[in-house]
Structures are given as C-alpha cells and as structure tokens.
MMTF fields as JSON, N, C-alpha, C and O atoms, coordinates in Angstrom:
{
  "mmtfVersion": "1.0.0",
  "mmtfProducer": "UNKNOWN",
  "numBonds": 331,
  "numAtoms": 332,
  "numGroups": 83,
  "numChains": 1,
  "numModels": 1,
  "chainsPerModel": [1],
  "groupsPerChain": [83],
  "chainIdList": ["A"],
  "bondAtomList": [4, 2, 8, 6, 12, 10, 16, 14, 20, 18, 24, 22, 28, 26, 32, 30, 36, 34, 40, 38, 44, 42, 48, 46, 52, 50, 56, 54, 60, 58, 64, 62, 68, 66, 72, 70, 76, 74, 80, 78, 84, 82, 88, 86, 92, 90, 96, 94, 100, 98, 104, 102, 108, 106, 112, 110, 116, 114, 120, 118, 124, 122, 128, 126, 132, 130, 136, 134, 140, 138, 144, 142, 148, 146, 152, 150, 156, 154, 160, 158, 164, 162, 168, 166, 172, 170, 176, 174, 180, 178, 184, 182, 188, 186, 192, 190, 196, 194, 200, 198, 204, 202, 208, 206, 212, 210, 216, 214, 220, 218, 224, 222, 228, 226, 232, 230, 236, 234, 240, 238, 244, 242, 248, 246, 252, 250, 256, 254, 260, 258, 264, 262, 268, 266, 272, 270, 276, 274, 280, 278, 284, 282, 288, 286, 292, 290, 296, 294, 300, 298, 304, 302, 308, 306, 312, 310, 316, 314, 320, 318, 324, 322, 328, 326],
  "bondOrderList": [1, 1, 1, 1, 1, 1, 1, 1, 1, 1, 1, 1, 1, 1, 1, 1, 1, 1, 1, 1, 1, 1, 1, 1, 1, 1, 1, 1, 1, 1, 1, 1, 1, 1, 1, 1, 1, 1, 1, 1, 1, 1, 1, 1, 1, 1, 1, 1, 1, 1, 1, 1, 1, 1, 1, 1, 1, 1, 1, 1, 1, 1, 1, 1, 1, 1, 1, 1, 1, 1, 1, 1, 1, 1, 1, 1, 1, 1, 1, 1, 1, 1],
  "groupList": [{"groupName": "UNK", "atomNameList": ["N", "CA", "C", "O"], "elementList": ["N", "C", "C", "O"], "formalChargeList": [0, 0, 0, 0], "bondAtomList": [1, 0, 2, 1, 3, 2], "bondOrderList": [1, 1, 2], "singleLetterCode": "X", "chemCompType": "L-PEPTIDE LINKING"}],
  "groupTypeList": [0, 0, 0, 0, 0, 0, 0, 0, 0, 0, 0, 0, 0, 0, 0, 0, 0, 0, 0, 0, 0, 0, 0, 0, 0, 0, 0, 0, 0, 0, 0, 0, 0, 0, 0, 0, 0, 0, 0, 0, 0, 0, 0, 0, 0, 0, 0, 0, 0, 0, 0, 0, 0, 0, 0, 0, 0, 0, 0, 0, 0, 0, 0, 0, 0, 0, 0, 0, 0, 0, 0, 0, 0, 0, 0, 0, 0, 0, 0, 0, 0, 0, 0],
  "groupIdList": [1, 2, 3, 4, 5, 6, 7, 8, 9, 10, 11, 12, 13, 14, 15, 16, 17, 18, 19, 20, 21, 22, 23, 24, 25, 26, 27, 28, 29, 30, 31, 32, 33, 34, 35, 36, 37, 38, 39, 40, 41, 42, 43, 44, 45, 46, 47, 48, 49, 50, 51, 52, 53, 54, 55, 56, 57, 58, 59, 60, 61, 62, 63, 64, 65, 66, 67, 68, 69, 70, 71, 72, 73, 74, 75, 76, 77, 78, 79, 80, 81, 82, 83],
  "secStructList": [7, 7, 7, 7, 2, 2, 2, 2, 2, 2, 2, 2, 2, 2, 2, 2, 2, 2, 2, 2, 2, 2, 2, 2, 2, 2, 2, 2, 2, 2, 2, 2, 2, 2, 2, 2, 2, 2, 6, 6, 6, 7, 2, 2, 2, 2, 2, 2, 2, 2, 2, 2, 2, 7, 1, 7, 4, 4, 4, 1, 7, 7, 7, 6, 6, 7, 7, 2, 2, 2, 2, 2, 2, 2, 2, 2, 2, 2, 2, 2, 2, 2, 7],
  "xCoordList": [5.872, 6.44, 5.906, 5.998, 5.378, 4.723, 5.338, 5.585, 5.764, 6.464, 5.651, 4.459, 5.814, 5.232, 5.507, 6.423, 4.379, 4.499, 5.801, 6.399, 6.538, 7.275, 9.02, 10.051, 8.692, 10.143, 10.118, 11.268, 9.063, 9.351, 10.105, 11.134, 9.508, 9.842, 11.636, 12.499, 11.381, 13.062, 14.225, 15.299, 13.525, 14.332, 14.61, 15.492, 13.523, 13.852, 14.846, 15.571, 14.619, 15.186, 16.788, 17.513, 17.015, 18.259, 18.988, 20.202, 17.821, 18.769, 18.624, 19.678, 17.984, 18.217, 19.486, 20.369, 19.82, 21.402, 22.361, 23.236, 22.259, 23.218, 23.238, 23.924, 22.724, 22.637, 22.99, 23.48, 22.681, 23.5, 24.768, 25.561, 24.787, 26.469, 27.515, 28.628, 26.84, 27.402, 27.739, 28.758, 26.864, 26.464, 27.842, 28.914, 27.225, 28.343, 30.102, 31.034, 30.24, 31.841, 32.238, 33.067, 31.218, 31.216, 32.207, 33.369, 30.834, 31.172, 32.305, 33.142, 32.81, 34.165, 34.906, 35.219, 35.201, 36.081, 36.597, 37.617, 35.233, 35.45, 36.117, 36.812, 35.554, 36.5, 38.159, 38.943, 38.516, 39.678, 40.271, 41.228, 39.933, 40.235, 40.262, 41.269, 39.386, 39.981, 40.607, 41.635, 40.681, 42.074, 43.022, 43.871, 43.422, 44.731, 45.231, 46.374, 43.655, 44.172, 44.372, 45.219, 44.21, 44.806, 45.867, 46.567, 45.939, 47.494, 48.149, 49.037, 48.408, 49.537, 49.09, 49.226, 48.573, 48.701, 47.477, 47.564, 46.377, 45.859, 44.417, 43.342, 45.029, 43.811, 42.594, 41.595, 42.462, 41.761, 40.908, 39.704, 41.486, 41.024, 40.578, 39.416, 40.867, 39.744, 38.731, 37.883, 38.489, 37.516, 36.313, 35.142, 37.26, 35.978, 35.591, 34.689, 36.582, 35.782, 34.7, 33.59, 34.949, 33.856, 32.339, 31.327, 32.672, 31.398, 30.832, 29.632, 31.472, 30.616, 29.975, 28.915, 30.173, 29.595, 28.359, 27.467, 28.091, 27.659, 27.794, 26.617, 28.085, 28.241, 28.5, 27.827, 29.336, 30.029, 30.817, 30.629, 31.851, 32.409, 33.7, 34.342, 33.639, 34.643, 34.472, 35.315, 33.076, 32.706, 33.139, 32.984, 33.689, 34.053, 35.507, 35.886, 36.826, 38.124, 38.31, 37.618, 39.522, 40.151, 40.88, 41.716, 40.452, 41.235, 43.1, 43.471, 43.897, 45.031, 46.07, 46.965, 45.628, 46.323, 45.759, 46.398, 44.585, 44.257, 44.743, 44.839, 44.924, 45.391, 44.967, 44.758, 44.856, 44.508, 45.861, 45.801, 47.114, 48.416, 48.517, 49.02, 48.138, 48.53, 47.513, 47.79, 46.3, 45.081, 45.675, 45.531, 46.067, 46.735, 47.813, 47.552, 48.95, 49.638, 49.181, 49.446, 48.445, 48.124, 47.596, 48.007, 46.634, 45.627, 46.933, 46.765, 47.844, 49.159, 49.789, 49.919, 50.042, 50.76, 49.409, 49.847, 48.427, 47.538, 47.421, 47.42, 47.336, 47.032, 48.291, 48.464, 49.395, 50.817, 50.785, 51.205, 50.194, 50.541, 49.435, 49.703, 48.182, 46.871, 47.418, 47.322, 47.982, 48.369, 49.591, 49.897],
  "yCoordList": [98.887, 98.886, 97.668, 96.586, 97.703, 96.936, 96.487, 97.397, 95.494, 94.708, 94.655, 94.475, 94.716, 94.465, 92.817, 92.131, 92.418, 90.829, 90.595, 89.608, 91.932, 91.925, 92.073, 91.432, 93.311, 93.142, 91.962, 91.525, 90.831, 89.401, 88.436, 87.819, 88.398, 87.855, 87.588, 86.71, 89.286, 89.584, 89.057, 88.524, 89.456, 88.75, 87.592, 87.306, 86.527, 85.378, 84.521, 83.564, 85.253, 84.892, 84.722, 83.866, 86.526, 86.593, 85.811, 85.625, 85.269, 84.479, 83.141, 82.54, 82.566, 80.959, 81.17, 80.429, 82.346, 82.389, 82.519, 81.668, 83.395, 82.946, 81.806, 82.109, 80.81, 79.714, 78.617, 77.588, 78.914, 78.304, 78.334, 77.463, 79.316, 79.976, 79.374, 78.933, 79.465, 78.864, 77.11, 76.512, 76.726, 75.12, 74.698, 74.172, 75.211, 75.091, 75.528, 74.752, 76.335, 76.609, 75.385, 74.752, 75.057, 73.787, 72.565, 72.173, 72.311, 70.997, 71.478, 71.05, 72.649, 72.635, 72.225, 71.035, 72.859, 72.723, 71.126, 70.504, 70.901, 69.083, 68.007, 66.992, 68.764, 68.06, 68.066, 67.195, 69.859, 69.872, 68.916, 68.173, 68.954, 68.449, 66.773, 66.184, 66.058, 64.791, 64.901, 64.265, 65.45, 65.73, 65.75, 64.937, 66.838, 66.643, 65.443, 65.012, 64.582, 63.327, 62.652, 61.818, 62.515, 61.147, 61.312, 60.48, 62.872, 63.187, 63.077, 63.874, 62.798, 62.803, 61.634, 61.52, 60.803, 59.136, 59.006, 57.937, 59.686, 59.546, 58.69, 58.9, 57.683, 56.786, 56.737, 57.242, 56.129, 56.028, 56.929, 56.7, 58.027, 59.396, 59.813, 60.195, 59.905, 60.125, 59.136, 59.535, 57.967, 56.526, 57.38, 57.673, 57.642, 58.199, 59.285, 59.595, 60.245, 61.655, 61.573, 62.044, 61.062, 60.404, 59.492, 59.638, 58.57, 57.637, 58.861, 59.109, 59.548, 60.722, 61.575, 61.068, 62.341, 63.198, 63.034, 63.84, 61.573, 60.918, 62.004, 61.685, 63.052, 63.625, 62.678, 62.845, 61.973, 61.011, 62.035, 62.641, 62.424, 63.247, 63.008, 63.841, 61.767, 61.757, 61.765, 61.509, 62.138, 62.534, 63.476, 63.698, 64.545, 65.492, 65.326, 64.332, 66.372, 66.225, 68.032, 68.923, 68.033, 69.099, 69.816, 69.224, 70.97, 71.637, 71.363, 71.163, 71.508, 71.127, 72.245, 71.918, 73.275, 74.191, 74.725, 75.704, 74.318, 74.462, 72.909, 71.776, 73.259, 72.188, 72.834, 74.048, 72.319, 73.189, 73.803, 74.823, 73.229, 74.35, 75.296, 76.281, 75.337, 76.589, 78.087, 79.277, 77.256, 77.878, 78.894, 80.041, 78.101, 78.087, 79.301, 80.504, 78.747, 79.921, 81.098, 82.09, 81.137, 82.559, 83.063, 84.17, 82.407, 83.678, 83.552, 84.592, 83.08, 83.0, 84.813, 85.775, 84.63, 86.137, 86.918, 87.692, 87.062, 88.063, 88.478, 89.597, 87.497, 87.805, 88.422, 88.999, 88.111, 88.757, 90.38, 91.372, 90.357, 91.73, 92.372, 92.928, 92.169, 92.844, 93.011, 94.166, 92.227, 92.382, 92.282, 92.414],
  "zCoordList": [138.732, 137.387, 136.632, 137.213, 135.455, 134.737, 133.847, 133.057, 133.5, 132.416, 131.058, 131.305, 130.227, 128.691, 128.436, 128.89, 127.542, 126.831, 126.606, 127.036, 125.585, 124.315, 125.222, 125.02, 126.332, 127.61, 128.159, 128.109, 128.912, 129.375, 128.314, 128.589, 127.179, 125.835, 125.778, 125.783, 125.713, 125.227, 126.134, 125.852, 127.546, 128.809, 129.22, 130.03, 128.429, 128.773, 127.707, 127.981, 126.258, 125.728, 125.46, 124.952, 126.33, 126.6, 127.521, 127.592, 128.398, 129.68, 129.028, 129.236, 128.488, 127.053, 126.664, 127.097, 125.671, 125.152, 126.261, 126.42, 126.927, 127.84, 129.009, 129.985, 129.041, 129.072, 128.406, 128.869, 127.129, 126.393, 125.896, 125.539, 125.941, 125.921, 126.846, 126.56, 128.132, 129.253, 129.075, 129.42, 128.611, 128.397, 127.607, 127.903, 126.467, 125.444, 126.241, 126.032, 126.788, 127.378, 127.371, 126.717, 128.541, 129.587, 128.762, 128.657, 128.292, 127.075, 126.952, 127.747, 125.815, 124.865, 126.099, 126.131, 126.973, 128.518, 128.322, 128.027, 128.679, 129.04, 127.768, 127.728, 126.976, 125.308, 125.373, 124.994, 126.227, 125.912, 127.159, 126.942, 127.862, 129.133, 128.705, 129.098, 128.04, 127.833, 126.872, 127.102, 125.574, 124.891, 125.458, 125.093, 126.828, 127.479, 127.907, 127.754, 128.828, 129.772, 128.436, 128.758, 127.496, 126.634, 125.867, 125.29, 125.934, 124.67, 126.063, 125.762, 127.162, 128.388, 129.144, 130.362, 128.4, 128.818, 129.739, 130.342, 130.074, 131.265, 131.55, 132.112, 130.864, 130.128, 130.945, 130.432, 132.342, 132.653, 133.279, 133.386, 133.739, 134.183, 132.771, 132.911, 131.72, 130.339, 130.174, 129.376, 130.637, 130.133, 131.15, 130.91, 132.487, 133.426, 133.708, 134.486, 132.781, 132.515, 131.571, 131.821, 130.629, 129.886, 129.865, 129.18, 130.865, 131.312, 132.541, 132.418, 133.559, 134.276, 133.202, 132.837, 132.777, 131.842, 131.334, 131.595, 130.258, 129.591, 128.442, 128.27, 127.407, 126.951, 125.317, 124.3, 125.438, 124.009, 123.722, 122.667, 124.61, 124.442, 122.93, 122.29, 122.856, 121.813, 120.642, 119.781, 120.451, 118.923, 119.043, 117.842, 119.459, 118.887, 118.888, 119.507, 118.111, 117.901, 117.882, 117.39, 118.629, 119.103, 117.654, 116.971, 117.416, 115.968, 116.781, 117.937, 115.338, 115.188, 116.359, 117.138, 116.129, 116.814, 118.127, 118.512, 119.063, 120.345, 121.236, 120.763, 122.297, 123.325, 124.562, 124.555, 125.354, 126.97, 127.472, 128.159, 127.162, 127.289, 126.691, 127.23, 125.544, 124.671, 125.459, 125.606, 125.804, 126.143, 128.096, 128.52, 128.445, 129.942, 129.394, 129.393, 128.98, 128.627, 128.308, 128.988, 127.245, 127.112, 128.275, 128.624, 129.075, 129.799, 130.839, 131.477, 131.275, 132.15, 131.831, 132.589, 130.431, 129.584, 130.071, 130.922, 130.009, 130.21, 131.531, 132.043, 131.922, 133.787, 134.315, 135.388, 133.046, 134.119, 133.477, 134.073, 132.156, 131.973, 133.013, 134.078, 132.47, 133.536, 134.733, 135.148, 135.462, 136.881, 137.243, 138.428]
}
C-alpha cells in the first residue's frame, strides 16, 4: 500500500494538533492545579510546582468562575449518572 505526498502531509499534521492539544490540556491542568495549591494555602507546594515545570506558570490567571472543584464535581455528577 502506497502512501501519497498529500495522505503523509495530512497525517502528520493531524498528529501536530493533537499534540498540541494534548500539550495545551497539560499546561491548563497545571495552572489550575497551582490556582488550587495557593487559593488553599499551599504555598510552598505551588513555589515548587512552579520552579519544576519551568512553565511561568503564573502569568497566566484562572477565569472567575472555573476552580479545579467546581471542575471535580461535575465530572463526579457525570461519572455517577454514566455509571
């Protein structure tokens, strides 16, 4: 079976986005995750989630209405109805 220029192309490109897709989760993950350790006091477990990473993770800021609880809960309600 012979691959075309234009099918390798398309395939690799698709596995870039989803790669990046993946990447990106990651990061948001780790944003919310030191959002949590510092809105629940967890100073130093955030200083060194942060210096591991190397990310600069604190340029970024968590929108007003996501938190990693709110996030937990829901898929909690989902997983109980699904199952």
């Amino acid at each position: 079976m012979e691959l075309s220029y234009q099918t390798l192309k398309f395939t690799h490109q698709a596995r870039e986005a989803c790669e990046m897709r993946t990447e990106a989760r990651r990061k948001n993950l780790l944003i919310l995750i030191l959002h949590y350790l510092t809105q629940e006091g967890y100073i130093d477990a955030a200083n060194a989630l942060e210096q591991e990473t190397k990310l600069g993770l604190r340029r970024f800021e968590v929108c007003d209405n996501i938190d990693l609880e709110t996030i937990l809960m829901e898929y909690e309600s989902y997983y109980f109805v699904k199952f």
